[in-house]
N, C-alpha and C positions, 0 to 999 in steps of 0.2 A: 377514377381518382378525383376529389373532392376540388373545388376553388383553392377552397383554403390548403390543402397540400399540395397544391401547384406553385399556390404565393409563397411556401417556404421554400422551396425549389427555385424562385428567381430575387430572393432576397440578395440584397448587396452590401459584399461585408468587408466590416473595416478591419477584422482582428480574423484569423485563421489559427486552430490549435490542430498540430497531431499527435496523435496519443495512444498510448496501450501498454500494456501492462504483461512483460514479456514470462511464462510461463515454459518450463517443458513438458506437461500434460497436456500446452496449448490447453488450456480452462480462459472461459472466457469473465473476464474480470474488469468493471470499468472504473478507470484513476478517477477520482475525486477533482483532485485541483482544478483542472482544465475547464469544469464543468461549473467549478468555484468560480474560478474568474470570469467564463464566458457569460454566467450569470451576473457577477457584480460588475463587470462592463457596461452588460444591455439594461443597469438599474443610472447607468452615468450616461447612455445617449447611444453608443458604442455597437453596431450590430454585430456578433461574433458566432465563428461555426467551429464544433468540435469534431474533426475526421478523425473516429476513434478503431482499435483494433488491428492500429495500419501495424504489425508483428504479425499478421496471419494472412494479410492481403497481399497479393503479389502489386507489383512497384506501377504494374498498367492499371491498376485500378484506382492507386492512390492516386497517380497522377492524372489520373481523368476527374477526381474529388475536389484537388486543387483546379484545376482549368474550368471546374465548375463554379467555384465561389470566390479563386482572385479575381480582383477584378483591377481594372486601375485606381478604381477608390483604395483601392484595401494596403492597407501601412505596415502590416505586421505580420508574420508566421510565427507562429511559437511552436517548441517542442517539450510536451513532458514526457518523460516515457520513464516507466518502473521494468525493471531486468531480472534478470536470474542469472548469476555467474554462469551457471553453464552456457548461456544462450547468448551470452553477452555481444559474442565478436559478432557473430553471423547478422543480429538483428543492426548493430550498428552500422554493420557493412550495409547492409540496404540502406536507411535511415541517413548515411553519411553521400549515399547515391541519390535521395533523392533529395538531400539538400541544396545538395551540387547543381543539381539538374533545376529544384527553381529558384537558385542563386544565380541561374545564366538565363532563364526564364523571363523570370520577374524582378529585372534588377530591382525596379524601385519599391522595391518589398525588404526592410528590416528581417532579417529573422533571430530569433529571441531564444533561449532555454530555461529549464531550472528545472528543480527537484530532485531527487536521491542521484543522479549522475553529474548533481553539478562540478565537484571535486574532477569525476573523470574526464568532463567535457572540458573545463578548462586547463588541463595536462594537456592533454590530446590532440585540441587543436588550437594552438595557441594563434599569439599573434593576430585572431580576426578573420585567423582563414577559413570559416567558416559561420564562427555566429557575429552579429553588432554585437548582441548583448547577451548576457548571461546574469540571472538573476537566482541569489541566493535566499532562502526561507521565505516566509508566507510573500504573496508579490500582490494583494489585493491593493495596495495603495502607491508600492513603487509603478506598476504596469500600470494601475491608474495613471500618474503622472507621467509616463514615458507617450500614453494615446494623448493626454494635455499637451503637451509639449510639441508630439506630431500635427495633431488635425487643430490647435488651439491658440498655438503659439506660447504656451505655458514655459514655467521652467521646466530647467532639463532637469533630471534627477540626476542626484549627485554619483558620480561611476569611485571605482575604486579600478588601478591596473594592474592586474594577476594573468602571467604570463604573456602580456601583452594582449591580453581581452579586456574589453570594460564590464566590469561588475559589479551589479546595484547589488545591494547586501537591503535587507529590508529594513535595517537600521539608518539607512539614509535616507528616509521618507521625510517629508517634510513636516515637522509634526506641527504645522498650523493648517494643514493641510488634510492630514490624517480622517479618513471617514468609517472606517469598516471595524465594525465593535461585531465581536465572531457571540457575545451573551444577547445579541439582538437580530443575529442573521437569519433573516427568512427567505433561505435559499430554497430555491423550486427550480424543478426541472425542468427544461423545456420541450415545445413539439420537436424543433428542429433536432434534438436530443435521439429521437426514434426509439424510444423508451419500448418495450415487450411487454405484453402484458402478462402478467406473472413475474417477469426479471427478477432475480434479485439484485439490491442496488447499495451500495456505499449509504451511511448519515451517521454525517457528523454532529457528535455528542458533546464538545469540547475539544480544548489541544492544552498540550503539556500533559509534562507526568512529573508528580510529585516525586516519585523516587529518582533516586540519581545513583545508579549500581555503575563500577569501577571502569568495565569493559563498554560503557554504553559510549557512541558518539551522535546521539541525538541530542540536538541542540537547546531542543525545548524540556528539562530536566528540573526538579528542586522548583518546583512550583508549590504554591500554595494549594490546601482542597479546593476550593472556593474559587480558584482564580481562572478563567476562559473557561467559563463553560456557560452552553449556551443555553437558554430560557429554556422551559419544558413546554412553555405554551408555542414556541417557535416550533421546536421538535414533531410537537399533537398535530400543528397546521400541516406540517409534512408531511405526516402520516396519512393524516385523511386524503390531504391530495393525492397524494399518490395510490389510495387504493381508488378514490373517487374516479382516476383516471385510467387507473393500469390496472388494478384490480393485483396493486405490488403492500406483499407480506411480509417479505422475505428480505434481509439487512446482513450487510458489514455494519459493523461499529465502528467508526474511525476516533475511538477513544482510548490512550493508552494503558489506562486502566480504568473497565467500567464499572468494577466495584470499590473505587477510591474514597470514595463517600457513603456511609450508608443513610447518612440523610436524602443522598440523592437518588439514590436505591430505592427510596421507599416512596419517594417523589415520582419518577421514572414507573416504578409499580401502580401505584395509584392510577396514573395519566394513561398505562396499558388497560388496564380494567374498565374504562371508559370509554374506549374506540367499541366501534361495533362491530367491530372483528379480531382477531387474533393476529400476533405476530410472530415470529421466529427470528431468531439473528445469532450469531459468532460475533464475539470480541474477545480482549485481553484481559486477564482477571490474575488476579494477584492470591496465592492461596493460604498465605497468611492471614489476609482480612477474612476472608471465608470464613476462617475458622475465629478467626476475634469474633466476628458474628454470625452465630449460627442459625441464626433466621432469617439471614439472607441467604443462604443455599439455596433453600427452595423456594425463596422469595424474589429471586433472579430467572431459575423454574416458571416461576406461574407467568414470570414479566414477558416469557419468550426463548430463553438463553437456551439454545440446542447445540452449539460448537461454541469451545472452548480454548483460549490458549494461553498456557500456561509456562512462562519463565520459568523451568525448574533449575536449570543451567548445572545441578551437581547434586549429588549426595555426598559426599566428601567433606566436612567440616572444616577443615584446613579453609579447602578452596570455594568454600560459601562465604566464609569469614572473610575471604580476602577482597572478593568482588561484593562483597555487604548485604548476603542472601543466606545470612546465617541460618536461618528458621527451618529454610529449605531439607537443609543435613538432616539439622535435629527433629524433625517432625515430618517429612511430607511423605514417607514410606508407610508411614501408621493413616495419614490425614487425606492421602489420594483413596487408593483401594476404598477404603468407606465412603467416599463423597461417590465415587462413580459407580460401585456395586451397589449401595447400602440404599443411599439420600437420593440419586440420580437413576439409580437403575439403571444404567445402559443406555439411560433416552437422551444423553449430551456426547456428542463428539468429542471427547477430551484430546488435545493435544498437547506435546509438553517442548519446550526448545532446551537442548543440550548442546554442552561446550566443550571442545577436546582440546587440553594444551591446558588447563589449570593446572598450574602447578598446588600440590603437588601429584596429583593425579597421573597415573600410568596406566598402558593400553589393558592389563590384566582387570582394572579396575573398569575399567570404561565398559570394557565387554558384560561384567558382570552386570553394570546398569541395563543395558541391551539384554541381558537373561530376563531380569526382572519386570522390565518393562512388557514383556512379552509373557512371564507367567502373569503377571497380575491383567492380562487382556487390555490394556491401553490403547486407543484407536490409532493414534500415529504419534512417531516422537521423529522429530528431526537433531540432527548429528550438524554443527557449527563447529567449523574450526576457529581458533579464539584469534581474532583478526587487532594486530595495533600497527597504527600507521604513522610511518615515520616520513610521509610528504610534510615539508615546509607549508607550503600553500594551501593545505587538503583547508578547508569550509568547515567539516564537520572531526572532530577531537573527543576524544573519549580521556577520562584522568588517566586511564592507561596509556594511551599515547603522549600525552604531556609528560608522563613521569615514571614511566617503564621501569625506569632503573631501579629507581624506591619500593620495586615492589617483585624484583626479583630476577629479571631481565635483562638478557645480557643481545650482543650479538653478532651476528657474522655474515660472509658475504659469498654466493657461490652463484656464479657464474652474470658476477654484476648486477646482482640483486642483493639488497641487504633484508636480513631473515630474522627473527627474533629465536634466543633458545633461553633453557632455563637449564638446572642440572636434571632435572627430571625429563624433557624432550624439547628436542626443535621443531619448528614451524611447519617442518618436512613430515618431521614425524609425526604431526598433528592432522596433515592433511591424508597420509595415511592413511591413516586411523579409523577417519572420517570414513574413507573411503571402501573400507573392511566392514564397519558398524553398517552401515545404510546396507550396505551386500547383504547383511546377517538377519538384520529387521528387516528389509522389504517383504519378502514372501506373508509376514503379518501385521502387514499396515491395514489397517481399517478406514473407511472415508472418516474424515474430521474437520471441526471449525469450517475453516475459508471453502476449500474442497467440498466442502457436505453442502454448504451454504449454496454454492457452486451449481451441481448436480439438482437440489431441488429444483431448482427454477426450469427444467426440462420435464417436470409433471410428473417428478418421481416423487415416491414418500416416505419424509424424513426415517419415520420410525423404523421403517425397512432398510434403507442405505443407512442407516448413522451402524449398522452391526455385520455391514458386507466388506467382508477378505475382500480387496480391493483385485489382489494376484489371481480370484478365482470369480470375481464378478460376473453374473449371469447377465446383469443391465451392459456391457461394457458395447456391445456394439448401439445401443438406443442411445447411448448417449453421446457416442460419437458423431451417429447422424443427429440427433437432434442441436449436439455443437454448431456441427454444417447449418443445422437450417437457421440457425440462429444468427450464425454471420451472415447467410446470405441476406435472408430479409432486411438484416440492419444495411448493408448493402445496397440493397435494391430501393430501400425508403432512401437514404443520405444520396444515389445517382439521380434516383427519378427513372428508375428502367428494371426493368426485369435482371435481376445478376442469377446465375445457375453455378452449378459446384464447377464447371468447365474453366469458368471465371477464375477461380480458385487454384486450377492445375497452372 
């Protein structure tokens, strides 16, 4: 082992993130943010380590990760952690264990949260009894302020009291204060990161999505094209390092939609054609613009675009119109098939996200889309049940939760849950549905988008996975073990010690 991998090994750190990106294919996937901030920390003075993947380690490993890098300098734990309902309780049940354990540990260690659990963390444990803080939407400048205020003597960042937790909302920042412009972020990864070589990796393109569809309760909606997105020259410098260093091709999009712009498209293209090597990536793409411009099919094609994800949410007219995806109904049965047989050929992972509970939409009709989706060869479609939240408190609102009623929604309450229904079905009978549909598709799900993106990165090849029945996969054991070796190594770099799958039992 090299000096210089030893010296990461005894760095002393003032910020702790754990993190992971909870999954029931356990696919191994790494969250963005944590890597976000650990980075724009170490640009303010701040040394910070990210213990990622802790959803797939057992609680003895994390916590020998933590006794490795708290130290008595260190002021801060954070937690991001992205879920999958299914997996929800179980991961938080550990997560909640091993908060507890270095809340009796390391007393003099804050511990922090935020991102897509914020709403459930602060229900759940109210009161303080488990996090100081809890912070909502992007935290580069509030979390900045909260390490001021600890190691600096700065102000405190302004708290908000929701369920008797303090919570920085990112709109509390101090804006004389304010540093972090996301059209100028030249974020890099780092060693201590333990980066694979080959991986594929998260890069952010921009944030916000100009559309603002009825059902959505992301926060960042009804943007302008133009508005948060980042340089292309920032984007290029990433690129090359990263293949400079990892010999990394292979991308998520953290863009809500990366055909929003076809100025930018063409920007984006250009700047691909100029690396001295090729890329690949999955993002979200909108299939209306597609087709407004039809030289960016294949002009997203040449940039890399191999998985796809596509919001179809209906064919139903009524209930495109209603969540404001009217295009969808009237056009995407004619305008898919051709993009992915005709223009695409089978070389893009299409995927498509569907919604059960639009009214007026019933289960006869839902199946039929499941028929279709499955004669027209689609690589995977996921089944949503249409979620409106009627928490006081929740952070994140969708116009359907603000105004349910206005739009056709009634409700009722079984067993001290309150449910939404409509005349066409309840809540009940959406989850269902759900649960019928995904029965009936599974057997022909193909690898796609995220998944596909996923699987490369273990020295498979795209062209051959993006057309593999997933249910009759020949690769499925290579890539379970090459799963395994993936977390170990990340493992064994982030200890400083040899880890084996034993570790893992």
């Amino acid at each position: 082992m090299s000096v210089h991998r030893l010296a990461l090994f005894t760095r002393t750190m003032d910020v702790v993130f754990l993190a992971g990106v909870v999954d029931p294919q356990r696919r191994n996937y790494r969250p963005f943010a944590t890597y976000q901030l650990s980075w724009y920390l170490r640009q303010h003075g701040y040394e910070s380590q990210v213990v990622n993947f802790i959803h797939q380690a057992p609680e003895k490993l994390i916590r020998e990760a933590l006794a490795k890098y708290i130290t008595p300098k260190t002021k801060i734990l954070g937690l991001g952690l992205m879920t999958h309902p299914k997996d929800q309780q179980a991961t938080i049940k550990k997560v909640e264990s091993i908060l507890y354990w270095a809340k009796k540990t390391y007393p003099h260690v804050k511990i922090v949260a935020g991102g897509p659990l914020t709403s459930f963390l602060v229900r759940h444990y109210r009161n303080k009894m488990l996090f100081d803080y809890i912070f909502y939407g992007h935290a580069e400048n509030t979390l900045l302020e909260l390490c001021d205020h600890l190691w600096r003597g700065g102000d405190h960042p302004k708290v908000t009291s929701i369920q008797g937790n303090d919570v920085i909302d990112e709109n509390a920042a101090d804006p004389k204060k304010i540093r972090f412009n996301i059209e100028q972020s030249r974020f890099e990864w780092h060693d201590s990161d333990h980066i694979q070589e080959g991986e594929t990796l998260p890069l952010e393109l921009g944030r916000g999505c100009v559309f603002a569809c009825r059902f959505c309760s992301y926060p960042y909606i009804g943007k302008k094209v133009n508005d948060f997105n980042r340089s292309m020259d920032c984007i290029e410098n990433e690129l090359r390092r990263n293949y400079d260093k990892w010999k990394i091709t292979n991308y998520y999009m953290l863009d809500d939609t990366i055909n929003a712009s076809h100025e930018r498209n063409v920007e984006f293209y250009k700047m691909t054609q100029r690396l001295p090597f090729k890329i690949q990536f999955a993002g979200y793409c909108r299939m209306d613009l597609l087709a407004k411009r039809p030289d960016s099919e294949m002009m997203l094609f040449e940039s890399g675009l191999r998985g796809v994800y596509f919001g179809l949410e209906t064919f139903n007219q009524d209930a495109a119109d209603l969540i404001k995806k009217g295009w969808n109904a009237r056009n995407a049965k004619q305008f898919l098939p051709k993009l992915h047989h005709e223009i695409w050929k089978k070389r893009v992972g299409v995927q498509c996200g569907l919604i059960a509970g639009l009214p007026p939409q019933g289960f006869e009709e839902l199946k039929e889309t499941n028929r279709w989706m499955i004669d027209h060869e689609i690589n995977h479609w996921q089944w949503h049940r249409l979620g409106i939240n009627r928490e006081k408190n929740s952070l994140f609102t969708s116009e359907f939760d603000r105004n349910a009623e206005s739009y056709g929604f009634d409700w009722y309450v079984d067993n001290g849950q309150l449910y939404w229904k409509t005349q066409y079905a309840t809540q009940r009978d959406a989850e269902n549905w759900v649960s019928q549909l995904v029965a009936e598709a599974t057997p022909h799900f193909k690898y796609a988008c995220w998944n596909l993106m996923e699987i490369v990165q273990y020295q498979l090849e795209l062209p051959v996975m993006v057309n593999v029945v997933r249910a009759s996969d020949p690769f499925r054991n290579k890539i379970s073990l090459r799963r395994r070796d993936f977390l170990t190594n990340y493992w064994s770099q982030l200890l400083g010690r040899k880890v084996t799958n034993f570790d893992f039992q």
